[in-house]
C-alpha positions in Angstrom: 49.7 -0.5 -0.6 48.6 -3.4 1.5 46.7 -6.7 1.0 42.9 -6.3 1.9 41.2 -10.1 1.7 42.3 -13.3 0.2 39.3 -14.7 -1.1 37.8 -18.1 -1.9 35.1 -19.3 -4.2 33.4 -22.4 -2.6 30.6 -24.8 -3.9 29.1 -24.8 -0.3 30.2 -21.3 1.2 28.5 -22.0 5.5 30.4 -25.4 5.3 34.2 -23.9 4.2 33.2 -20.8 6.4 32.5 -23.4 9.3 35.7 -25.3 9.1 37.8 -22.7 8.6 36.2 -21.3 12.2 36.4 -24.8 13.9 40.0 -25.7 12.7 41.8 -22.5 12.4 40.0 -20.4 14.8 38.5 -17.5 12.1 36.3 -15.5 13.1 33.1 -13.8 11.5 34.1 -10.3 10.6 30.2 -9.5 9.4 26.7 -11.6 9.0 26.9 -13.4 5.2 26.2 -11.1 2.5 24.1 -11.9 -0.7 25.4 -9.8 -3.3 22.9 -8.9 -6.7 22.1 -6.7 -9.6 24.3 -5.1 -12.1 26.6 -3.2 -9.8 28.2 -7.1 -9.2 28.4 -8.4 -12.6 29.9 -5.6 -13.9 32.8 -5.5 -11.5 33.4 -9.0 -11.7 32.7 -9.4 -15.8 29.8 -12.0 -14.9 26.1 -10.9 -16.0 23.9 -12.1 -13.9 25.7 -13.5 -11.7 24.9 -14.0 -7.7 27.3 -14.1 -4.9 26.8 -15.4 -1.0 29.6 -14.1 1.0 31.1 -14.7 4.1 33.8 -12.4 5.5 36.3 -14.0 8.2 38.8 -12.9 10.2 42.0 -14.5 10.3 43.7 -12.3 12.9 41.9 -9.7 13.7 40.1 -7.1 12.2 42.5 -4.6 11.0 44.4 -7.1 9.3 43.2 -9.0 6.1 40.8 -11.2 6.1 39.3 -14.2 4.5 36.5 -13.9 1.9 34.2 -17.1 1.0 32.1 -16.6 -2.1 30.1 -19.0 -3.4 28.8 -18.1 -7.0 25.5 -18.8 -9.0 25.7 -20.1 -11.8 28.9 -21.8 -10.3 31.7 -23.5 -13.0 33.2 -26.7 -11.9 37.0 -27.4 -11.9 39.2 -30.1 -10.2 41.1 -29.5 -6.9 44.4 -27.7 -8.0 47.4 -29.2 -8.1 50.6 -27.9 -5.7 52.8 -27.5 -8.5 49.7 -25.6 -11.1 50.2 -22.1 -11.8 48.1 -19.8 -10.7 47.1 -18.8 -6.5 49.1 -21.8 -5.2 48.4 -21.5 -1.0 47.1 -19.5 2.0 50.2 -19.8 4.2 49.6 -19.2 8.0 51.8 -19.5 11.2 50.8 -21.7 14.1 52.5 -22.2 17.0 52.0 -25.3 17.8 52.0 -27.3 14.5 51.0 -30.8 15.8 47.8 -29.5 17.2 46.8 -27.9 14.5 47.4 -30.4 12.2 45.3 -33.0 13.7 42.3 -30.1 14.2 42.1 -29.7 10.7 42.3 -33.3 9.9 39.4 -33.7 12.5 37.0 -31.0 10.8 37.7 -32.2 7.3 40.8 -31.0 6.4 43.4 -33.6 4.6 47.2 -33.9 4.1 48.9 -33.2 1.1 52.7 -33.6 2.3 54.2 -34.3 6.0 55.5 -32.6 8.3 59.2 -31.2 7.2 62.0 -29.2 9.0 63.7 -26.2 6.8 65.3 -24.9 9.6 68.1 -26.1 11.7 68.4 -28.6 14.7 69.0 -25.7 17.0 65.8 -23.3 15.1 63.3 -26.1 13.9 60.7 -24.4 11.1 58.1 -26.8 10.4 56.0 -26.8 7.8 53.6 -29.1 6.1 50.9 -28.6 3.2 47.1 -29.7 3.7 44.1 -28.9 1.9 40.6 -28.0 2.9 37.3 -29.5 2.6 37.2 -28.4 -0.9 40.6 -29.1 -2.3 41.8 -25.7 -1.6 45.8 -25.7 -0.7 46.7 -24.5 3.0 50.6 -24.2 4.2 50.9 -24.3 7.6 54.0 -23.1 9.7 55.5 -23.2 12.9 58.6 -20.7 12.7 61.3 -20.6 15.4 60.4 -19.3 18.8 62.6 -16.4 20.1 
């Protein structure tokens, strides 16, 4: 077994798609999809529904990659809260922590937390929680080098 997609239901699907490209460097793994007809809403339990999806890459195209759906009719629902059960993050390594921190602040992005150690003064691990355009909870990392 091994984990296909992570996938994200958006209210604007280009928009998320386009920052997670600008501030985390994604890229499109195939031209939008809209998706239709009973085949869908039977799979997903949702008559009638319609789907426009976007397929990213986050690493590369064998590995798993991001999926942005955005639904019609879409329900509404506040941002998630850290501690909520439920999916609680998308967590993703960076080397350089800083830098990507302020690019996603730049393209939308926001804080939740700040920037924390859990490793050791000689093997820093930094870490820090953001969010996306969209509320959507993001842990970033930047282990210990070799």
């Amino acid at each position: 077994m091994k984990l296909a997609h992570l996938s994200l239901t958006a209210r604007n699907a280009d928009r998320l798609a386009a920052f997670y490209q600008s501030a985390l460097g994604f890229t499109e793994r195939r031209p939008p999809k809209r998706l239709s007809g009973e085949t869908v809403w039977r799979g997903n339990g949702l008559p009638g529904v319609e789907i426009y999806a976007i397929w990213l890459n986050i690493s590369g195209p064998e590995a798993p990659f991001l999926e942005i759906m955005q639904y019609a009719p879409m329900a509404e629902r506040p941002a998630p809260e850290v501690n909520a059960p439920g999916f609680g993050h998308m967590a993703l390594a960076v080397p350089d922590l800083a830098a990507t921190v302020e690019r996603v602040l730049r393209c939308g992005g926001s804080l939740q937390g700040e920037i924390t150690d859990f490793g050791t003064q000689a093997r820093p691990h930094l870490i820090v929680y953001l969010r996306d355009p969209e509320g959507n909870i993001l842990e970033l990392e930047q282990p210990p080098g070799p």
